[in-house]
N, C-alpha and C positions, 0 to 999 in steps of 0.2 A: 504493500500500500504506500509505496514511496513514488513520487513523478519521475516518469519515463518523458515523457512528453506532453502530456495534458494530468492537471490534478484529480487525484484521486476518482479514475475514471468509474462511471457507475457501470460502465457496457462491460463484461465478461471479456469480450473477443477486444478491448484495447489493453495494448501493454501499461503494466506497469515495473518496475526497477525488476523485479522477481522476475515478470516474466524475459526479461532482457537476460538478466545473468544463467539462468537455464537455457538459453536459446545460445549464448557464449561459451557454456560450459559444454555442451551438447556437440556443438560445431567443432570446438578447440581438439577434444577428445578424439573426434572421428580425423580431423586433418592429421594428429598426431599419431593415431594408428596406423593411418595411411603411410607416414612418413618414420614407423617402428621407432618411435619416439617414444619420453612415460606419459602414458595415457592417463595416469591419476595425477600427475604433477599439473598435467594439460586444464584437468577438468578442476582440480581445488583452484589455481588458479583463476579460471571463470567465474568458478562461484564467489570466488572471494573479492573480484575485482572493484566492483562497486558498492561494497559495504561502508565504504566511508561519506558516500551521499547522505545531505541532510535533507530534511522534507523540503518539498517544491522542487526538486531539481537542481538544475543550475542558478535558475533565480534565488532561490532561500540559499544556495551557497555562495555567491555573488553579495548577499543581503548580507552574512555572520561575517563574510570577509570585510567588506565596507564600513557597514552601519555598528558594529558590535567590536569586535577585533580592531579595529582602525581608532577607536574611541576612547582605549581603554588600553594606556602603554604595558602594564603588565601583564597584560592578554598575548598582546603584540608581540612581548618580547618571548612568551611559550611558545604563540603558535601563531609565526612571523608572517606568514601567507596562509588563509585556509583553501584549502583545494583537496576533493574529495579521495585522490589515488593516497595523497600522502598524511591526510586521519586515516585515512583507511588504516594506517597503520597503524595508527597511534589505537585504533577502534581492535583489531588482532590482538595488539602484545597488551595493551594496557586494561580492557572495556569489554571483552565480549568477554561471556564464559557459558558453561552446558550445566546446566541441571545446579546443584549447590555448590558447585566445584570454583576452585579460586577463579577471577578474574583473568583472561588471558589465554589464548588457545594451543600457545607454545609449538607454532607453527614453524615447518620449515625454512633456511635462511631462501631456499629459491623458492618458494611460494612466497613469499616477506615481499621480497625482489618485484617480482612478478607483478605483483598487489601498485608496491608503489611505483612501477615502471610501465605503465598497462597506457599509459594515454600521451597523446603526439602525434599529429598529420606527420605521416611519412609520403609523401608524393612524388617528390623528385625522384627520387630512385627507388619507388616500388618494393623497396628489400629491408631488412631489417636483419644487420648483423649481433650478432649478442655481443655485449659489454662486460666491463672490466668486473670480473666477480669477486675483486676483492676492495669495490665500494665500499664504505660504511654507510649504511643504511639510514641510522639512527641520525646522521647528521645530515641528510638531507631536509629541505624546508622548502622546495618547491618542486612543480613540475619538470623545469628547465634541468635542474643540476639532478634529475632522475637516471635520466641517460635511456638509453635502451634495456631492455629486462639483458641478463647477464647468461639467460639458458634458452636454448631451442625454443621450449614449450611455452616458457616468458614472449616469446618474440611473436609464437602461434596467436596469444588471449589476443594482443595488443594487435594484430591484424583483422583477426576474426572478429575482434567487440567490432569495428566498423562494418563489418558484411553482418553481423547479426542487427545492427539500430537501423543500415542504410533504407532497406527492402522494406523492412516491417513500421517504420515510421510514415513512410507512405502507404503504407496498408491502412495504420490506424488512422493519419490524416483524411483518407477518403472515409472508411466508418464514422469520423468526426464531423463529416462534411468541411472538414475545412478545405480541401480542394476536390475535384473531381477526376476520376479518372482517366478522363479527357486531356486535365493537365500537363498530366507525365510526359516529358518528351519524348517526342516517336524513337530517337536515336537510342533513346535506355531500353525502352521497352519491345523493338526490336532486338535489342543486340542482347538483351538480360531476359526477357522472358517478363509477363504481368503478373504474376506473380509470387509472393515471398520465397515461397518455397524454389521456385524456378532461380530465380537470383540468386539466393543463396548458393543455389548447385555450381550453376555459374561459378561462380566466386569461388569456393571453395574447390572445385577443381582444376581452377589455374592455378593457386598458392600450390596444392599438392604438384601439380606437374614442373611448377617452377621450380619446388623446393626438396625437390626428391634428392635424395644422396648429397645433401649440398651442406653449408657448414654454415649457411642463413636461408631467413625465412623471405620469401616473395612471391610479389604478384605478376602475371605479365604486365607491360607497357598499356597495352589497350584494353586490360580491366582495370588497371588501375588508375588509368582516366577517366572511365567509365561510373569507378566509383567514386570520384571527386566530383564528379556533375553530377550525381547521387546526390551526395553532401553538400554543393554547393542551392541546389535545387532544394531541400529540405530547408538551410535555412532560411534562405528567402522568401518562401511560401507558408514552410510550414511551421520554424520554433519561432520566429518573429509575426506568427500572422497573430490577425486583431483576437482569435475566439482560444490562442494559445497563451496569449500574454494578456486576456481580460481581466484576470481577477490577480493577475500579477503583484497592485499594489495591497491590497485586501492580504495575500497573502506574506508579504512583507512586515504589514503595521500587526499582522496576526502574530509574528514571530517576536517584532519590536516587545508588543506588550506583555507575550508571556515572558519573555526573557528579566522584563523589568520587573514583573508582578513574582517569579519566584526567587530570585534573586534579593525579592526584599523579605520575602516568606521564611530562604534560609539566614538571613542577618538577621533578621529579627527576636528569631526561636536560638538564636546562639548554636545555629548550621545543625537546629532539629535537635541539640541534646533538651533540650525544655517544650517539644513542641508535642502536644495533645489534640488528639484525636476526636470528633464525636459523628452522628447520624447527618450533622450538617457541613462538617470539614470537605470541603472539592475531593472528588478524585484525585486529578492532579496531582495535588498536595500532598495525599497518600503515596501515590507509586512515587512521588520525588522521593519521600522520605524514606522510602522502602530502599530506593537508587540509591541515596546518601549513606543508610549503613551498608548497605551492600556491599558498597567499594571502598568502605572509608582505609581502605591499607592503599590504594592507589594513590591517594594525593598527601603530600607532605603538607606542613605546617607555614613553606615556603610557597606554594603550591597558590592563584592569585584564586580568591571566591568565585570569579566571574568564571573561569576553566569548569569548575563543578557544575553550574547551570549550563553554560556552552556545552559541555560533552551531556547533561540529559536532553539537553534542546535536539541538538544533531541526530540522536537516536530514534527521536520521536516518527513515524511516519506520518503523513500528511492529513488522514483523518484524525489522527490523537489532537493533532494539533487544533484541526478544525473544533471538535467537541473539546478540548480543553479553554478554549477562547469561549464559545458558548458558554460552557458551566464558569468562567469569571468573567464573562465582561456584557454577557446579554442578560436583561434584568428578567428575574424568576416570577410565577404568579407567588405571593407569601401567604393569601389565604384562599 
């Protein structure tokens, strides 16, 4: 329930983040078979690639970077650029965990890699050679100094996450009505096939033919231009059009205000050691508090307030956020 492309869509058949990283994982797995690569390394990698996405999309991570992190120097100085490959990580090693088990998934260093090296137009040269494996991970702070993933199967996610969003975003766009099928240009849809499923094949059986026995990953020349007028046609039409970016600021002031409203929730309660409970206390307020002891070994004493609400904000998916705005800030019947 995280934005793919349109928020929290009500239709079954549009994507949302879920169904994006299955269609990644899916893809990644089968090129890598193809290509007698590890097939598990291929597929955790997908799965894991976009776990650092905060609700809304790019817009709500666009917003925590801006509006929230930019305001707030010792924000700033933890988590100097937010961009969703590289929480992602922070969301692995430090914020996810399974069942009652500590915080942290204690994941491999090339699945790590992979996570926060997954994102970068590569167009010029269609290929993607693996990078230096003996980066430190920990000290990266943006997309740029990520580099290229450092394994094969790193190299696979980061090509196939674009042949998984390119095809199916125009799928969903037209179930959206935001374009019509009509729009697609002839050239794509001649040469790729109309649909998803067509494209994808496409796609993934040039990478495989290009990258067989080879020591990088790539596309040919002429899909790989193919899918840049994919992408380039998407955003033009479809992440900048009026019915994808309508409630764009609605969901921004959404984030602004929870951000502000529990952040004084935990200053207040002395960070929930004094904070009580009853039949009228928000939701919300509960699963925060639940979040706060959960993880309280994750954060030092040095560690800025605003990071503890920041990291439940980010986690939230886009309906929580929606019904968490409702139960504070739309006024209730009281009798």
């Amino acid at each position: 329930h995280k934005t793919q492309v349109f928020y929290f869509p009500q239709n079954d058949h549009v994507s949302t983040r879920m169904d994006h990283v299955l269609f990644v994982a899916s893809a990644a797995r089968t090129v890598a078979r193809c290509l007698r690569l590890n097939e598990d390394l291929a597929e955790a990698i997908g799965l894991a690639h976009d776990i650092g996405h905060a609700p809304f999309g790019h817009q709500g991570q666009d917003f925590i970077k801006n509006k929230i992190i930019a305001k707030k120097a010792s924000l700033k100085e933890f988590i100097p650029n937010f961009s969703h490959e590289v929480y992602g990580l922070r969301v692995v090693d430090k914020i996810a965990k399974r069942d009652r088990e500590s915080p942290g998934l204690n994941l491999t260093w090339e699945v790590r890699d992979g996570i926060i090296s997954h994102c970068g137009e590569d167009f010029e040269k269609c290929k993607l050679t693996p990078d230096d494996k003996n980066k430190k991970l920990e000290k990266i702070t943006s997309q740029k100094d990520a580099g290229f993933p450092a394994t094969l199967e790193g190299c696979i996610v980061r090509l196939v996450d674009k042949v998984a969003y390119c095809g199916k975003d125009i799928e969903d766009a037209i179930a959206a009505e935001v374009i019509e099928e009509s729009d697609v240009p002839k050239d794509i849809s001649d040469k790729l096939g109309k649909t998803n499923g067509k494209i994808i094949g496409s796609f993934l059986e040039s990478i495989i033919k290009e990258s067989y026995n080879k020591d990088y990953i790539a596309i040919s020349r002429k899909y790989g231009d193919l899918m840049h007028s994919m992408i380039k046609f998407n955003r033009e039409k479809i992440y900048h059009s009026d019915k994808s970016e309508r409630y764009g600021k609605q969901a921004r002031q959404s984030v602004k205000l929870l951000f502000a409203d529990l952040k004084e929730v935990y200053l207040k309660t002395d960070k929930f050691q004094n904070f009580e409970k009853d039949n009228k206390t928000p939701n919300v307020h509960k699963i925060f508090d639940e979040y706060v002891k959960d993880m309280k070994d994750i954060y030092t004493n040095s560690d800025p307030d605003e990071l503890v609400v920041l990291d439940f904000i980010a986690g939230m998916t886009d309906s929580f956020v929606v019904r968490s705005f409702q139960e504070l800030f739309i006024p209730q019947a009281t009798v």
